[in-house]
N, C-alpha and C positions, 0 to 999 in steps of 0.2 A: 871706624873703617877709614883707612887714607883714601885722601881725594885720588881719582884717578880722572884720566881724559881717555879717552877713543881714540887707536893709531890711525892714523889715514891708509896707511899702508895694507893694514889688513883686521882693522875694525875693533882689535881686542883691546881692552882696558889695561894700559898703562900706568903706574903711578905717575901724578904728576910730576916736576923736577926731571927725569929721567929724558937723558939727551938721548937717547937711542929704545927704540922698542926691540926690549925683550925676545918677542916673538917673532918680528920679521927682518926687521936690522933697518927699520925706516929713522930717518933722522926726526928724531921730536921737534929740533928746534926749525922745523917748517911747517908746524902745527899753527902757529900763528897768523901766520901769511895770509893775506887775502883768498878765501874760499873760491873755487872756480863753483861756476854753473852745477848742477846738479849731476845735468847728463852727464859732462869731461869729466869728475871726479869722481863716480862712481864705476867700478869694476866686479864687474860679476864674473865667479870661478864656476866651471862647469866640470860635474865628476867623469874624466877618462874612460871610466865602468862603465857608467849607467848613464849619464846625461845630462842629472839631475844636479840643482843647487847646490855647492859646496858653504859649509858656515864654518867659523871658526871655534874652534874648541879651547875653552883654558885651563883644562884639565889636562890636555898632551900637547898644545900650543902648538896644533896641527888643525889642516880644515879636512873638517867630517863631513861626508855626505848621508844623510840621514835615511836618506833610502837603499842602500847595499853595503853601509855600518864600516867603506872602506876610509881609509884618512891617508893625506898626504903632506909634504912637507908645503909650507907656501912658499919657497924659491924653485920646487920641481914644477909646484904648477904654472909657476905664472913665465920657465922656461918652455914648459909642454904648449902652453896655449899661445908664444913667440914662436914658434918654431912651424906653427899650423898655417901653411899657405896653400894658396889654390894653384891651379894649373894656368899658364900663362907663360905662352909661347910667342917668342919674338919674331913678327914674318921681313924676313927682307924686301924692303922697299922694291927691289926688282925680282921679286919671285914671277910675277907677271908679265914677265919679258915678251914670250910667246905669244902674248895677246894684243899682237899690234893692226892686225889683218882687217878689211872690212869686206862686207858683201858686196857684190855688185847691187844694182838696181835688180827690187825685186818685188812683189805685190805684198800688200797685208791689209790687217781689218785690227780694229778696234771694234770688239762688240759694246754695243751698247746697254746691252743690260749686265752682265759681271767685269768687265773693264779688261776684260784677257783683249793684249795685242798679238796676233797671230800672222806669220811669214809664209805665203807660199807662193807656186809658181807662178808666170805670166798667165799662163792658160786657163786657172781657174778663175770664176765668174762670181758663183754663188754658193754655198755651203753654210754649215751651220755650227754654232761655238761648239767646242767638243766640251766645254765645263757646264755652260747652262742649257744649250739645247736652242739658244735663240737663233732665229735663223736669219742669215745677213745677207748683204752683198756687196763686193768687195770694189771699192774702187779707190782705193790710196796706193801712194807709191811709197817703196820706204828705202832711202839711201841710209848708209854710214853707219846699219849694224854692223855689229862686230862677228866676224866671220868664224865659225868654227875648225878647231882642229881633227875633229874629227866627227865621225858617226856609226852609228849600230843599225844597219840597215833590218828593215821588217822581215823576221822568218816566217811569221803567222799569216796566213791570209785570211780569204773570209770563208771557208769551209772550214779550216781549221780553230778559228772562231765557235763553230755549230758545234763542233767536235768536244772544246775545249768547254762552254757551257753546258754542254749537255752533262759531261764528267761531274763536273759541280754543283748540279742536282740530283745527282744519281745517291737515291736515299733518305733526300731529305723530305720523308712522308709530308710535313707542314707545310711544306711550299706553297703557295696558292697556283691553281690550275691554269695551266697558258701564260705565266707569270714572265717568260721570254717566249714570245713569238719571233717568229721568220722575220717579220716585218722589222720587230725592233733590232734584230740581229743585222738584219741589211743597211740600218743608220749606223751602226757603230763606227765612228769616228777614229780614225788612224792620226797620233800627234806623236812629234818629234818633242818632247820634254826636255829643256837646256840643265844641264848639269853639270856644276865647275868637279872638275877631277884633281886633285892635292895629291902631290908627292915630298917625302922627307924624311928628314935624321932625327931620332930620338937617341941623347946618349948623355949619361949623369946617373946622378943618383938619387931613389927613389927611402923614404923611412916610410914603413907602415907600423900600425898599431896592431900587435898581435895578442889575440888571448886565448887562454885554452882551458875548457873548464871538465870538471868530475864530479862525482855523487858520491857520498856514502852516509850511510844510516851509522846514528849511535844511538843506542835505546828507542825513545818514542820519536824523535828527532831524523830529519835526513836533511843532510847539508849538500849544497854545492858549492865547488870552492874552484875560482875564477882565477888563473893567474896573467899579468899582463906580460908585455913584450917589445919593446920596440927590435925592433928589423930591419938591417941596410938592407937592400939590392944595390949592386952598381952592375952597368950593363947598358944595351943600345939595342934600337930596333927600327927596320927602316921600314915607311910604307910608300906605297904605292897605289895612287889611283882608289882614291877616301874619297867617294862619290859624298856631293851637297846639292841638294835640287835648287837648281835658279832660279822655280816660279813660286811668284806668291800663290797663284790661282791654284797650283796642283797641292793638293794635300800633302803634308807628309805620312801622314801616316798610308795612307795610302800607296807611297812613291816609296816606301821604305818597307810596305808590306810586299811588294813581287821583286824585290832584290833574291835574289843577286843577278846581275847582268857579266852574260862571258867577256871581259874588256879584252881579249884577245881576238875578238873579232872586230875592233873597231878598225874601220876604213878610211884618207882622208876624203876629208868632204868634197862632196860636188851636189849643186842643186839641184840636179836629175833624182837626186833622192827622194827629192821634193813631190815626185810630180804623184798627183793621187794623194798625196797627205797633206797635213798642218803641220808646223812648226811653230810652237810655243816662243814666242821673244822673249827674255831672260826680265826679270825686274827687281832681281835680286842679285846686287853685284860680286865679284870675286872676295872684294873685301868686305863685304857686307857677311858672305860664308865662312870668316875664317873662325870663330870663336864654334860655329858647331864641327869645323875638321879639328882644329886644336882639340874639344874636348870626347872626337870622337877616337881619335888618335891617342889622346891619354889613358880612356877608358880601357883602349886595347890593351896599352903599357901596364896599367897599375895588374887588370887582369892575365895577363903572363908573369907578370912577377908573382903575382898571389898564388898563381899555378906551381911556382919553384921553392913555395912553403906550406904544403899539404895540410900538415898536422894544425896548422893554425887559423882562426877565421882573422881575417886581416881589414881593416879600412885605412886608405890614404891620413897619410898625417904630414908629409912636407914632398914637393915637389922639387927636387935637380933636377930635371930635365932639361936640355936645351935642344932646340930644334935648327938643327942645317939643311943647307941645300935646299930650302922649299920653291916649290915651281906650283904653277896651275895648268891647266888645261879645259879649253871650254868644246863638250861634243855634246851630241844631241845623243840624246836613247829612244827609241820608238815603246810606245803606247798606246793600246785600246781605249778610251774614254769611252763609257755608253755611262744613260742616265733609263730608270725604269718607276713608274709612278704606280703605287698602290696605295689603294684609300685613301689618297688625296697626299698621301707623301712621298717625295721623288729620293729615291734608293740610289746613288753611286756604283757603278765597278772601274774596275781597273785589272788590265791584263797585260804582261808582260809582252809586249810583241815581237820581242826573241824568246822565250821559253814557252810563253803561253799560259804562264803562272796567273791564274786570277782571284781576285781579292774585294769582298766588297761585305754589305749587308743584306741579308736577306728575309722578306716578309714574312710574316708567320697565318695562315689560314686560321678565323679565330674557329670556323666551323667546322674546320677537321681538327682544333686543339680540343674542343668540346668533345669531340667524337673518339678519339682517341683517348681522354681524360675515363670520361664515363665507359667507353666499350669493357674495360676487364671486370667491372662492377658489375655491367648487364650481364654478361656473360656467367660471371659468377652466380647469380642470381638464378640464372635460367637451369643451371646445373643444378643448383639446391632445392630448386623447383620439380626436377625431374627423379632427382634423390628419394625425394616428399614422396610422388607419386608412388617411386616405384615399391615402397616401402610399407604405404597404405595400400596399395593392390597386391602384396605377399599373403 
């Protein structure tokens, strides 16, 4: 058997002499060359299809994937897998223009047990964090935030509070009994939540990976047979007002579960908003939020394009996109915060303080889940019981 060597290019066995492989068109005569590191010179091929490991075949001088038996050339893959980038949108230095403003002098507090800094008016004294429940009081001064553009003033009040929890038990047999009282309904805490607002231009062009697959049986056999696709879109889409929550302290999930908020009611600011509630100080900057509006902003794009190709299941495979015109805006949105303790562990909600939308977790009774588990078994029993009877006294 002639000697052979290993292409670098794409691993198959070469004769040796041979200035060029066969198989990929790598130049042999850099087979010599001092080895890089392991990691730099290794290249792993991933199958299109399926995911899985691509190897090379010397039988069709094609790389196989072994798990869905498809092959491809090795200069299509290793253009397919060049071609694969992410999303990354360039923001102009002065998108931020509008955020030049500051507050006048105005109170706030640092709690001391979850580290939320909170802004409210002169007139409040004492109150208590809306995130932990710890109860503070307030005597710091805080100059040279940064002033909002706007605000979503409170439509909820506190009856409609009563209204709105009651709705969100109604049903849920496991509940445990008294599980929101009067009492804790009357702490719930009223907070202005900071939220950078992103406006902008999507326009380029998008390549997605398309496949479309069928069935059919031959004899004992039933195949399905998978074909691929790539896919332009060219096209633009602008959005408007891509809420990103600016607190660490607020959850998102939470902050993202009572969306959506009507942005057509917002008003500009005045600290009379203030008065009766908290305002959440921001600790997450404009530019600290731009990678979750960039890829929330994409998400929308790739999924409208994917909408203008029906018949096909599609995932992202190269990014044109370019992003203009980006601006921010920084306003507050109003939120119910209440915290509720059962069995020793403290339950979160969150309610929308213009719709009223609320959202949270709720306890489960283990002694009405017993009760409820076992009753159609008693029942059943008691029936079969009386079956018995009536059967023996015919």
């Amino acid at each position: 058997m002639a000697d052979t060597v290993k292409c670098p290019g794409c691993n198959a066995d070469v004769p040796a002499g041979r200035k060029f492989c066969e198989f990929c068109g790598y130049d042999m005569r850099q087979a010599g060359t001092p080895k890089k590191p392991e990691s730099e010179r290794i290249e792993e091929y991933k199958c299109p299809a399926c995911g899985a490991a691509l190897v090379f075949s010397t039988q069709s001088g094609k790389l196989r994937c072994n798990s869905c038996d498809n092959e491809y050339d090795v200069g299509t893959i290793k253009q397919y897998q060049s071609n694969k980038t992410e999303a990354e949108f360039k923001w102009d230095k002065n998108y931020a223009n509008s955020l030049d403003q500051t507050l006048p002098e105005m109170t706030s507090y640092i709690c001391k047990s979850c580290g939320a800094e909170i802004i409210t008016d002169g007139t409040t004294a004492a109150t208590h964090c809306p995130y932990c429940d710890n109860e503070v009081i307030i005597t710091e001064k805080l100059t040279g935030a940064l002033r909002p553009n706007g605000v979503i003033p409170f439509k909820i009040d506190k009856k409609g509070i009563k209204e709105k929890i009651q709705q969100f038990c109604k049903g849920k047999k496991l509940l445990p009994k008294n599980f929101f009282t009067d009492k804790k309904i009357d702490e719930v805490q009223g907070v202005y939540v900071p939220v950078w607002l992103f406006d902008g231009k999507l326009d380029g062009t998008v390549l997605l990976d398309g496949t479309t697959s069928s069935s059919y049986t031959t004899g004992n056999y039933r195949y399905t047979e998978t074909r691929h696709y790539l896919i332009q879109c060219d096209g633009g889409m602008s959005f408007s007002r891509v809420p990103v929550d600016g607190s660490e302290k607020m959850p998102d999930d939470l902050m993202n579960s009572i969306e959506p908020f009507d942005y057509s009611q917002i008003v500009p600011f005045d600290g009379q908003y203030l008065s009766g509630f908290l305002a959440d100080r921001y600790d997450k900057g404009p530019d600290d939020s731009i990678p979750t509006a960039s890829q929330r902003m994409m998400n929308s794009a790739v999924n409208a394009f994917a909408k203008s190709v029906p018949n096909y299941s599609v995932t992202l495979r190269n990014n044109g996109l370019n992003l203009t015109d980006p601006s921010v805006k920084y306003v507050l949105l109003p939120v119910y915060l209440f915290n509720c303790t059962y069995a020793g562990k403290k339950y979160r909600f969150a309610m929308n303080g213009q719709t009223g939308k609320l959202v949270g977790e709720l306890p489960i009774d283990k002694a009405k889940k017993r009760l409820y588990f076992w009753l159609p078994f008693l029942i059943t029993a008691i029936l079969v019981f009386l079956f018995i009877l009536f059967i023996m006294g015919r």
